[in-house]
C-alpha positions as a printed NumPy array, in Angstrom:
array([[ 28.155,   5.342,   1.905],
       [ 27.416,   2.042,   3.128],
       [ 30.694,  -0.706,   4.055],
       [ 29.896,  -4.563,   3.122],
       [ 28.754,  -4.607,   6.875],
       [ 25.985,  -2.303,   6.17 ],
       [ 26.993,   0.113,   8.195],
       [ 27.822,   3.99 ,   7.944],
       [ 31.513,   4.337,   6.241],
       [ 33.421,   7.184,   5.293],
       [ 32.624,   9.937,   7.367],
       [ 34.645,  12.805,   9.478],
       [ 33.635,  11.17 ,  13.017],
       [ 34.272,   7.852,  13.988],
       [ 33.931,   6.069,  16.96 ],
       [ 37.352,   4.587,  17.412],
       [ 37.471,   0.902,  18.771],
       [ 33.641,   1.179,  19.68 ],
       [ 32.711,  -2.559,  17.919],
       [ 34.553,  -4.688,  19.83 ],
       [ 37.247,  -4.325,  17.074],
       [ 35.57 ,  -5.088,  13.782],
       [ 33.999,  -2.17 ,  12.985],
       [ 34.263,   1.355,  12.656],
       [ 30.691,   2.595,  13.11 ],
       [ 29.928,   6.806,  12.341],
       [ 28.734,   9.458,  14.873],
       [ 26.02 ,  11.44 ,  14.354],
       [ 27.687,  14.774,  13.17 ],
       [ 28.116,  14.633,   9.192],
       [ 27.064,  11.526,   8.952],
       [ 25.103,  11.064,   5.237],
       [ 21.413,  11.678,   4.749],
       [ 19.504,   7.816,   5.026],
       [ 15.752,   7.188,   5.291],
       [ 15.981,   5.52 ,   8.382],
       [ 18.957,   6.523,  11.267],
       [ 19.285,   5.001,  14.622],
       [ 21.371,   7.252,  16.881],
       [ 22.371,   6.64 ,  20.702],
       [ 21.672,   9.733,  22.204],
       [ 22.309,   8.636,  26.137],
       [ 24.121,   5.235,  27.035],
       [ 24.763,   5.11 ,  30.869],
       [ 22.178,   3.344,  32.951],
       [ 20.888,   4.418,  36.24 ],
       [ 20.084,   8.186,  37.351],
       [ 23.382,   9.657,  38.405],
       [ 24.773,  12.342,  36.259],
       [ 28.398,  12.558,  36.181],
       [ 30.671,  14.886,  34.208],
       [ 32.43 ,  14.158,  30.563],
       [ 31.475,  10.687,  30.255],
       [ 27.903,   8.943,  29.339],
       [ 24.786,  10.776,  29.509],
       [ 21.284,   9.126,  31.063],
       [ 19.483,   6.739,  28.14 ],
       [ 18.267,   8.104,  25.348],
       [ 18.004,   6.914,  21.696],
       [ 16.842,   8.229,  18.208],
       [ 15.654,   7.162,  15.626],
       [ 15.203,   9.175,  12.324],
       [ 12.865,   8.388,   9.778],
       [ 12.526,  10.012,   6.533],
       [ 13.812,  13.284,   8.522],
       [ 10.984,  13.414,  11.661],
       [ 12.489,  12.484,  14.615],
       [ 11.288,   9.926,  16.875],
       [ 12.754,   9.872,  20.845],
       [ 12.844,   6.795,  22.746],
       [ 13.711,   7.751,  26.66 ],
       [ 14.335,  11.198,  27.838],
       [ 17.151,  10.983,  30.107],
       [ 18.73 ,  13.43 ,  31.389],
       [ 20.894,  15.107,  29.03 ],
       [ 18.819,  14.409,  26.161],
       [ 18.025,  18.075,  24.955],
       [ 21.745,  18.616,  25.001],
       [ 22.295,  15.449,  22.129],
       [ 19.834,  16.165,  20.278],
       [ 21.688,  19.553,  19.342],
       [ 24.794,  18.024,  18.852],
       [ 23.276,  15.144,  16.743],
       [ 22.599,  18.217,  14.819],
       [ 18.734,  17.698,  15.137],
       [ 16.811,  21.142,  15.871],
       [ 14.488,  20.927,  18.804],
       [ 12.033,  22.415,  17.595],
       [ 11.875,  19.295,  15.124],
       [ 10.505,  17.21 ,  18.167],
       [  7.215,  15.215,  16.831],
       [  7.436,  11.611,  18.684],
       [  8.282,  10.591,  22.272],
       [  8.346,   7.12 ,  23.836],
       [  8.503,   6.362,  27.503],
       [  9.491,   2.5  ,  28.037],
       [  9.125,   3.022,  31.855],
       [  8.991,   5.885,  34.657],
       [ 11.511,   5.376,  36.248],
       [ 13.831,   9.049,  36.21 ],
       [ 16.847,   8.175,  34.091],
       [ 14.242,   7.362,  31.691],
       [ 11.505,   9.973,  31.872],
       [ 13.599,  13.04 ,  33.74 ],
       [ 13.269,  15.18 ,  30.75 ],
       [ 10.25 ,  14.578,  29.264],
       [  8.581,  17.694,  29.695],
       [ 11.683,  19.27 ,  28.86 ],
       [ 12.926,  18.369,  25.964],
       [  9.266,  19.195,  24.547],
       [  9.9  ,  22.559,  26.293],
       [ 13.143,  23.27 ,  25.045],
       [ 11.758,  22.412,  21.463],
       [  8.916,  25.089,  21.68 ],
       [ 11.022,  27.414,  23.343],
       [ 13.317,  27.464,  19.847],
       [ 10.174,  27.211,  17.696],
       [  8.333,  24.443,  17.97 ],
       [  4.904,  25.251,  16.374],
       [  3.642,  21.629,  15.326],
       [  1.762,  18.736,  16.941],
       [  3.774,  16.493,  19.271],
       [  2.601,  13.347,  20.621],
       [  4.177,  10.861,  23.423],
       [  3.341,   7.59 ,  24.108],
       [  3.902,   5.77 ,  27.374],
       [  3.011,   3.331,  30.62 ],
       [  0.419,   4.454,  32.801],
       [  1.099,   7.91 ,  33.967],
       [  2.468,   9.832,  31.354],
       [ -0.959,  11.848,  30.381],
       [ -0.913,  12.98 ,  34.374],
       [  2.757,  13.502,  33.954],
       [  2.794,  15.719,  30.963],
       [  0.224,  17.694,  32.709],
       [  1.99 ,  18.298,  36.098],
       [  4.624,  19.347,  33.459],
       [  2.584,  21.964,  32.186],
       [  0.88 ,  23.129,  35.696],
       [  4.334,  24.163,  36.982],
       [  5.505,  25.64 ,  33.95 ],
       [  1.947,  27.469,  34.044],
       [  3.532,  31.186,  34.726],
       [  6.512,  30.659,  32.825],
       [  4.118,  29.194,  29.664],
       [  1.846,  31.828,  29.754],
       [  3.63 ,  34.685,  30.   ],
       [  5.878,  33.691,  27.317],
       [  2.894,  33.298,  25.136],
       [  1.632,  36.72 ,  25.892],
       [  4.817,  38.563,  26.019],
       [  6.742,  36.704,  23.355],
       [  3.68 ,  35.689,  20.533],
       [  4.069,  32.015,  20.502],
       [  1.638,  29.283,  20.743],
       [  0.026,  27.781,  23.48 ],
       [  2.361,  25.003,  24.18 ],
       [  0.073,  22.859,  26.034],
       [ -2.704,  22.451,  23.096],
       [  0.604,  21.566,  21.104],
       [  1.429,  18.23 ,  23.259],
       [ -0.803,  14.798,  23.077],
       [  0.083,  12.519,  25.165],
       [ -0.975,   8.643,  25.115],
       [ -1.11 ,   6.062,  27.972],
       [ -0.969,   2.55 ,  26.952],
       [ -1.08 ,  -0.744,  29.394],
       [ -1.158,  -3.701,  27.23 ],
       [  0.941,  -4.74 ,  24.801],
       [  0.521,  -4.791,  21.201],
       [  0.685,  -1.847,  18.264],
       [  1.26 ,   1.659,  19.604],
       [  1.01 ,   3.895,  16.948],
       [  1.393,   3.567,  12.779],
       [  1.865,   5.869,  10.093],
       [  3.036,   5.645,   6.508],
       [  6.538,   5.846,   7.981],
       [  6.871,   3.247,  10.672],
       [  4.308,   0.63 ,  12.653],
       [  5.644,   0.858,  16.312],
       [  4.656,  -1.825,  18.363],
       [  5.101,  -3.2  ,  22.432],
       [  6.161,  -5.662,  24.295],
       [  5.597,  -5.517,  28.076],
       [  9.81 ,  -6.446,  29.807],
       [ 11.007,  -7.352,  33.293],
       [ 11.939,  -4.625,  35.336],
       [ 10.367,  -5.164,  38.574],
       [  9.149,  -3.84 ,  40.97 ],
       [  7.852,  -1.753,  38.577],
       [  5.012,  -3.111,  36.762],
       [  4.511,  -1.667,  33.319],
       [  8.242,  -1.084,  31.647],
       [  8.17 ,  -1.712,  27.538],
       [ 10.825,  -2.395,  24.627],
       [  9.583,  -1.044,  21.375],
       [  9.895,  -2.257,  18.017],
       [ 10.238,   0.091,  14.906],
       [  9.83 ,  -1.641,  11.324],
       [ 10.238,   0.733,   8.695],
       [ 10.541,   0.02 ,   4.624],
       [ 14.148,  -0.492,   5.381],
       [ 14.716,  -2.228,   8.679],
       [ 13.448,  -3.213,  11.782],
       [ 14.803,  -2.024,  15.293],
       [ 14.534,  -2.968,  18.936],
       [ 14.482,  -0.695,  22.172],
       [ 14.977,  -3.094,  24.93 ],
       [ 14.267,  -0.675,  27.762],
       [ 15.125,  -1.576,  31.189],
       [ 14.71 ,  -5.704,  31.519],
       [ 15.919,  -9.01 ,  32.878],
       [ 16.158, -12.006,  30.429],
       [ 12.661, -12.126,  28.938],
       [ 10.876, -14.218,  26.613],
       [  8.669, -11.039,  25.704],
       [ 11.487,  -9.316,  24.414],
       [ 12.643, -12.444,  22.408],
       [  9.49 , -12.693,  20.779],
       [  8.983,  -8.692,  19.967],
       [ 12.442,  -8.497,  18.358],
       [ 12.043, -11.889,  16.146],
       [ 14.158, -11.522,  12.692],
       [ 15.161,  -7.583,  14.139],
       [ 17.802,  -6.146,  12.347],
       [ 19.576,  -4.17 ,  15.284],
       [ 18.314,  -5.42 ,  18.913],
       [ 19.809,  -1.717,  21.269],
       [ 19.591,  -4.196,  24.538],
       [ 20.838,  -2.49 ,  28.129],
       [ 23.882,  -4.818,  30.039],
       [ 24.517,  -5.266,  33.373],
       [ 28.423,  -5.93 ,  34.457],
       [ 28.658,  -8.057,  37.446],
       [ 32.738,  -7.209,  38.569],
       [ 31.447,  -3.332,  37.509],
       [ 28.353,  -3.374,  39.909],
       [ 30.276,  -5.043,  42.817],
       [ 33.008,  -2.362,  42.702],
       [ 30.198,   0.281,  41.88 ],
       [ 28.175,  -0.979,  45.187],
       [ 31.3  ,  -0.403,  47.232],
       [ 30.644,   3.327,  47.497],
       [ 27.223,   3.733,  47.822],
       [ 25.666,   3.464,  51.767],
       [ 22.841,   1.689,  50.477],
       [ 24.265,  -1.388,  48.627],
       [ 22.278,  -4.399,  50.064],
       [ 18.308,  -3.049,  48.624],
       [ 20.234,  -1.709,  45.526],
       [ 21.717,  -4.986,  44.609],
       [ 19.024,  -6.626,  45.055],
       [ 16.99 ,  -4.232,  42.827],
       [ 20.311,  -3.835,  39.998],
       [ 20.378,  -7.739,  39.746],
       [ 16.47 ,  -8.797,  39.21 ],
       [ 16.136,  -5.797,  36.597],
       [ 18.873,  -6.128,  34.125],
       [ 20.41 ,  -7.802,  31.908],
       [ 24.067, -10.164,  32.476],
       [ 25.665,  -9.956,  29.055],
       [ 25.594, -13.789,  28.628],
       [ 21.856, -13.469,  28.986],
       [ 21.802, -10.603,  26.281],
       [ 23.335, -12.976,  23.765],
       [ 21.013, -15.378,  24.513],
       [ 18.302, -12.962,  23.594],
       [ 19.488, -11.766,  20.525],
       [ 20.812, -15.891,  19.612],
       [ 17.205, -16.669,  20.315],
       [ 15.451, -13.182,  18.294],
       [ 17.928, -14.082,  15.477],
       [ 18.414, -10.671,  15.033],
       [ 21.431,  -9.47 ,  12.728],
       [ 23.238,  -6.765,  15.223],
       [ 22.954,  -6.426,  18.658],
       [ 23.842,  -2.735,  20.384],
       [ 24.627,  -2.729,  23.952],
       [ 23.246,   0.251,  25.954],
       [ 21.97 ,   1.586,  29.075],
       [ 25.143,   0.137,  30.642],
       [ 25.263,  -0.346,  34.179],
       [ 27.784,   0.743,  35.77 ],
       [ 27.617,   3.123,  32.939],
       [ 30.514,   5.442,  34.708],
       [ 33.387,   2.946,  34.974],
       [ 36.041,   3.981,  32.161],
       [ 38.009,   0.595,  33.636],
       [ 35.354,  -1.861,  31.785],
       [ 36.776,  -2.341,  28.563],
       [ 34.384,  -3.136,  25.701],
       [ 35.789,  -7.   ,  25.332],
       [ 34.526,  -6.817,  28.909],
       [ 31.26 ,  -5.776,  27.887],
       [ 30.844,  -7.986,  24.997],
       [ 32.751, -11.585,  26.262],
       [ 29.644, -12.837,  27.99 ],
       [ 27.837, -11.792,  24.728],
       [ 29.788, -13.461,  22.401],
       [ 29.049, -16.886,  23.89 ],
       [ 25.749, -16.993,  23.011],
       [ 25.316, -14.93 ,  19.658],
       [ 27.312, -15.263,  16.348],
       [ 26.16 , -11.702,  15.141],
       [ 27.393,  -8.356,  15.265],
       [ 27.985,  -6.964,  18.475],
       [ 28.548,  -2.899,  18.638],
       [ 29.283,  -1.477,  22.406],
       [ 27.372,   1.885,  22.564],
       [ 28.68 ,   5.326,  22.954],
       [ 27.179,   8.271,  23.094],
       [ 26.378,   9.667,  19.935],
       [ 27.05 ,   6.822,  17.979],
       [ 25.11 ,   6.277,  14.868],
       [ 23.997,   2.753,  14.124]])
């Protein structure tokens, strides 16, 4: 059932303290059937991998059942089964940007779903590069695909995956489900990096991807009802930076491509969207940062709801 909040209430899993205090928002696992689901699969920024704590970014959304993956990260196969969503279920991928925390498991997350099943069309849209990517994909898995096709009686996997590259902005797919469209964000130095926009019958949500304060994403995510923007904590990064050899280029990089959380509340003030997730934090390993931490800058800027991503959560 629904709380006055509009959000997911009465379920066995709760994320304890994960809204800043307010709110009590559901995990994945029994939470009740809706036509449209948003669910963080990954919430830690950045391509380490560490051990109990967040995985790499991923989200899902699920609409009328078929699910639709924004950002294969890695660690993404892994949620999916405990959101309880079979693999072999797979039909959409979005890439916002290549860079590895982002696109690491691409090819196998598609894998994993045809290696429990998968028999149906799956298509993936992304920047430049992810046609040549999902086909590198396939010619190392060549041996490994085609002897399980012979020996096992499945399908030819790689007549199973389309994949779509897309440069501008604009509308990337629609179906009687969902219109997605693009919006091209600031994450130099690379080029072409993209927050989607999903509007359903019921609601409309926002993937920021990986982005400095940008006017592009304020526009794409106009009247949104949940904005899933990345942060960036200053004190986290400086005491993050403090073990890594390379600190100098990497702050450099860390600060022009993300997002201050005083910044992300002027986004969402701006969008006048109704709820803003924060995601893809960076650092995204630092149990110190407390979620007031996360969500102080935010809260001077934007009136709305503010929810502090964990993994698994269900929006």
């Amino acid at each position: 059932m629904l709380n006055r909040r509009g959000f997911l209430a009465g379920v066995t899993a709760v994320a304890a303290g994960a809204c800043s205090g307010w709110q009590k928002l559901a995990y994945a696992q029994g939470a009740g059937s809706r036509k449209t689901r948003l669910i963080l699969l990954g919430t830690k920024g950045g391509p380490r991998v560490g051990g109990d704590g967040r995985k790499n970014p991923s989200t899902l959304l699920l609409i009328n059942g078929v699910p639709y993956v924004v950002d294969c990260g890695y660690g993404t196969s892994q949620h999916l089964v405990r959101a309880g969503v079979p693999l072999n279920s797979l039909r959409y991928v979005f890439l916002t940007h290549h860079h590895s925390d982002h696109n690491l498991e691409f090819g196998s997350v598609i894998y994993n779903g045809w290696a429990t099943g998968l028999r149906s069309r799956v298509d993936a849209w992304g920047p430049p590069g992810t046609e040549r990517m999902a086909q590198a994909f396939f010619d190392y898995m060549k041996l490994d695909i085609e002897t399980r096709m012979d020996d096992e009686g499945r399908p030819d996997l790689r007549k199973l995956v389309f994949a779509h590259d897309f440069d501008q902005p604009g509308v990337v797919m629609q179906n009687d489900d969902v219109k997605v469209s693009a919006a091209r964000v600031r994450h130099p130095p690379i080029e072409h990096a993209y927050a989607y926009r999903f509007d359903t019958t019921e609601r409309s949500m926002v993937i920021s991807g990986d982005t400095n304060y940008s006017l592009e994403l304020i526009e794409l995510a106009k009247g949104a009802d949940v904005l899933v923007h990345e942060v960036l904590y200053m004190p986290g990064l400086e005491k993050l930076l403090s073990r890594v050899p390379n600190a100098a280029k990497l702050r450099d990089h860390i600060v022009a491509s993300h997002t201050v959380p005083e910044d992300v509340g002027r986004v969402a003030a701006a969008a006048g969207v109704k709820t803003v997730v924060l995601s893809h934090f960076v650092p995204g390993d630092d149990p110190s940062i407390t979620d007031e931490q996360w969500t102080a800058g935010v809260r001077k800027h934007f009136n709305g709801q503010i929810v502090v991503g964990k993994d698994l959560m269900e929006i």
